[in-house]
N, C-alpha and C positions, 0 to 999 in steps of 0.2 A: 698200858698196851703199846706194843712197839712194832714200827714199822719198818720198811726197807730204807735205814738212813747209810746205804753204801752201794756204790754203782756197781751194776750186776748185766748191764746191757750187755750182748754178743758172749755172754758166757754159755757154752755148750751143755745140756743135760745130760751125762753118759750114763747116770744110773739116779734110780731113786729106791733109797730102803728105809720101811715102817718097822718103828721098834714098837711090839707091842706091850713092852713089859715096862718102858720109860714116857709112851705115849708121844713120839717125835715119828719125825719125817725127816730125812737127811736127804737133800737132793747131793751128790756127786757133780762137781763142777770142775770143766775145764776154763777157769777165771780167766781171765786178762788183766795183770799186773802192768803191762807195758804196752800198751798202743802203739805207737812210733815203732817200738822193732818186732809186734807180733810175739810177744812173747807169755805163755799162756801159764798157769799152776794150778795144778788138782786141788779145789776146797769143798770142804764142805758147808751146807749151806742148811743150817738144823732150824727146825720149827718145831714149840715144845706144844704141850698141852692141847694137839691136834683133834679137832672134830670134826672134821670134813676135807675133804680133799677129791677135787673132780679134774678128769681129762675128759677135754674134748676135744683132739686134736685128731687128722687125719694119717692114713700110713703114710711114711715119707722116705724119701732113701738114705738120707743120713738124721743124725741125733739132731732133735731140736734144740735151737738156739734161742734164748731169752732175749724179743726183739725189744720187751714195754713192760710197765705194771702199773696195773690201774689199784691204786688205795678206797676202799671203801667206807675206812675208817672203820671204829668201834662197832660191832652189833648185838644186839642184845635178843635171847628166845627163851622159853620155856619147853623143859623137854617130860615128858611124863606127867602125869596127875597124883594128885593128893600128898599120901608121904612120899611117893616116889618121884616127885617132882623136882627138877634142878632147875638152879636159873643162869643161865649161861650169857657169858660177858666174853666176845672173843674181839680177835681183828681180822679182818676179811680184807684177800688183794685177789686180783686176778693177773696171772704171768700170760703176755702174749708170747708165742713162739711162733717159729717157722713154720711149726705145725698146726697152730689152732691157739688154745689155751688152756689153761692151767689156772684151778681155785683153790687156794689153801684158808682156810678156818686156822687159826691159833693164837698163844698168848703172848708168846716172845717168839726172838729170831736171834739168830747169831750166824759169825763167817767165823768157821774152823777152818785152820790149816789142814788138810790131809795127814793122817796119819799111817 
């Protein structure tokens, strides 16, 4: 299970789309490659194998920006009974923003380039 091992502080949310047929979550990011001269690049920012994902953020007037992330490490649940029962192994963070926060469930992450 893998966590946020790349800094992602003051990166802007400008879009978030679920793919339901690959089971990801792509947040859309305006990154910050360069601190010192402000200078920003669209990435993506994919989480696979997603089972949860919660906003609780209030309305704001501009796009929330990624102030913190709290790692909750490994969690473990059971979902359904008998045959229909799963046993679920994910990683759970929670994203502070501008606005509130952000909880994402899942098994990996990765930082795509924008395409």
């Amino acid at each position: 299970m893998e966590t946020i091992d790349f800094f992602i502080h003051d990166s802007t949310i400008i879009q978030v789309i679920e793919n339901t047929e690959n089971n990801t979550i792509d947040f859309i990011l305006d990154y910050p490659v360069d601190w010192d001269n402000n200078v920003f690049e669209k990435k993506i920012l994919r989480f696979h194998d997603c089972l949860n994902y919660m906003i609780k953020e209030i309305p704001f007037a501009t796009q929330p920006v990624i102030l913190d992330f709290k790692d909750y490490g490994e969690i473990n649940y059971q979902i359904g009974a008998g045959l229909n029962q799963m046993n679920i192994k994910r990683r759970k963070i929670k994203l502070g923003t501008s606005a509130g926060t952000r909880t994402i469930e899942y098994s990996s992450i990765e930082l795509l380039d924008f395409e």
